[in-house]
C-alpha positions as CSV (number, residue, x, y, z in Angstrom):
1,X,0.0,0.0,0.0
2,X,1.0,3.3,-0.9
3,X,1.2,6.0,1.9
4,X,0.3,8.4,-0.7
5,X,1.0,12.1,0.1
6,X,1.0,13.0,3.9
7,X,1.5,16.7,3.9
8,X,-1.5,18.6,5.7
9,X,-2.4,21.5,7.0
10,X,-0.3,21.8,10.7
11,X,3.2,22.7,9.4
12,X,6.2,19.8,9.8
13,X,5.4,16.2,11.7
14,X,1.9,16.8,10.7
15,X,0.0,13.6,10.2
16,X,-1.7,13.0,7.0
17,X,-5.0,10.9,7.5
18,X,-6.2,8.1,5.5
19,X,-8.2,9.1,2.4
20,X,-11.4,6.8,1.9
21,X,-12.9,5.3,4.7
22,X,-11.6,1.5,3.9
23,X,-8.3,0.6,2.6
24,X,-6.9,-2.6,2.3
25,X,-2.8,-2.8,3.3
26,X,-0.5,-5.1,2.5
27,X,2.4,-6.2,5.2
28,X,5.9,-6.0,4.1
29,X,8.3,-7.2,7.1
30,X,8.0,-9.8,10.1
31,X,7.5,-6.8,12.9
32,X,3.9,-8.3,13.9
33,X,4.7,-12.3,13.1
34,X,3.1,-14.3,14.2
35,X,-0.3,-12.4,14.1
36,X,0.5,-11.1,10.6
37,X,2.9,-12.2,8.1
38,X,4.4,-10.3,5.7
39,X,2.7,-10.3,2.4
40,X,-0.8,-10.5,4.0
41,X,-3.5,-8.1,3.3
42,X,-5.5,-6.3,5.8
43,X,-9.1,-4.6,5.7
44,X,-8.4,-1.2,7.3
45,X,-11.1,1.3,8.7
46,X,-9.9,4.7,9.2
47,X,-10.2,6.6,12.2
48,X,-11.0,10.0,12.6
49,X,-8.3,12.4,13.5
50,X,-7.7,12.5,17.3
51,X,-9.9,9.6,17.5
52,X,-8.6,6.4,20.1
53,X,-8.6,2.7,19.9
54,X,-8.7,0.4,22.8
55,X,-5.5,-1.2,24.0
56,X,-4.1,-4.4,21.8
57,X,-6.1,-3.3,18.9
58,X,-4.1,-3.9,15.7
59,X,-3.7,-0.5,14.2
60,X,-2.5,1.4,10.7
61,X,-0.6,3.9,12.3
62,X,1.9,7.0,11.1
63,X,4.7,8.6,13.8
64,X,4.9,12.6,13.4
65,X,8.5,11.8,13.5
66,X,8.5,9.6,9.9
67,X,5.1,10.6,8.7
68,X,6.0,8.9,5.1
69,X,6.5,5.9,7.1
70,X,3.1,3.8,7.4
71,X,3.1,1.1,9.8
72,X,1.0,-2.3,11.1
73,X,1.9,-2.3,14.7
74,X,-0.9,-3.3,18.0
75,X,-1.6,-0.1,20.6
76,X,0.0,-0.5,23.7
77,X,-1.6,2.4,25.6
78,X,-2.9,5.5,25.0
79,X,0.4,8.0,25.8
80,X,0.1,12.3,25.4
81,X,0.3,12.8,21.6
82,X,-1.4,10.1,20.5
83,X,-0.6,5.7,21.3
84,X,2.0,3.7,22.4
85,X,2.2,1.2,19.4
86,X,4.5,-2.3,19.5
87,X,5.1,-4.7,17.4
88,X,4.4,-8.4,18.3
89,X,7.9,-9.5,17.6
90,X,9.6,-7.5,19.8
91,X,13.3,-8.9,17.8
92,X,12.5,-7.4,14.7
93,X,10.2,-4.1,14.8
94,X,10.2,-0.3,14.3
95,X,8.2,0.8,16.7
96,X,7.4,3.6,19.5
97,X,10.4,2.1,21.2
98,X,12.6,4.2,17.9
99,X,10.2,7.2,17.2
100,X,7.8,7.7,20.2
101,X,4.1,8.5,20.3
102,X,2.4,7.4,16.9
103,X,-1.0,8.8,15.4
104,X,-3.6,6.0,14.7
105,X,-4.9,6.1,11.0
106,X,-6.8,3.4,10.8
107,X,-7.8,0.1,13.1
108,X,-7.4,-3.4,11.2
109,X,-10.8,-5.1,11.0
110,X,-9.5,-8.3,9.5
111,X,-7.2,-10.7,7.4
112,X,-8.7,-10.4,3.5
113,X,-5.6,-12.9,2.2
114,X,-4.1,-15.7,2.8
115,X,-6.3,-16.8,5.2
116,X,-9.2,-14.5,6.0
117,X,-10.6,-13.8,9.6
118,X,-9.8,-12.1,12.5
119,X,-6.8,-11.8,14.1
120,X,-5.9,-13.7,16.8
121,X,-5.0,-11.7,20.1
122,X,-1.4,-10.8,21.2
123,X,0.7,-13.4,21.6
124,X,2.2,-14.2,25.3
């Protein structure tokens, strides 16, 4: 998936939202194996700017530090500035532990491909 233009209104580290209501993302990297593999393809449902998930949703997610940089990651905790977001391997993953507080875009609804469903919750 294509992050697509993220300047917007707000000056530098601004966060771009997503543009249609659904979008479907594909994973490139093993920073959330085993809940997602790279390669699989996600059903995304934006959220409204400022808007909050609940804790261990799996979340599209930008950092006002690499806004060009669009990420898969699962919320931690909500933190001033937006969430704490983490991958679920913790061995390979560019996360809020590198760039801080990240701005939720959109919260994953399911797996469209390889193998459609839900996903499962964190692992221990």
């Amino acid at each position: 998936m294509s992050s697509g233009d993220t300047s917007e209104p707000g000056g530098p580290g601004a966060v771009a939202p997503l543009v249609t209501p659904w979008v479907v993302a594909r994973v490139a990297g093993p920073s959330m194996t085993p809940t997602v593999r790279s390669g699989d393809r996600l059903l995304v449902r934006r959220v409204a700017p400022g808007g909050t998930v609940g804790d261990d949703a799996v979340v599209l997610a930008r950092f006002p530090a690499r806004p060009e940089l669009l990420v898969v990651k699962r919320v931690r905790r909500a933190v001033p500035g937006g969430h704490w977001v983490e991958g679920d391997n913790p061995f390979v993953t560019d996360d809020s532990r590198a760039f801080g507080a990240a701005v939720v875009v959109g919260r994953v609804v399911g797996r469209l491909w390889p193998r459609p469903g839900r996903l499962g919750a964190r692992p221990a």
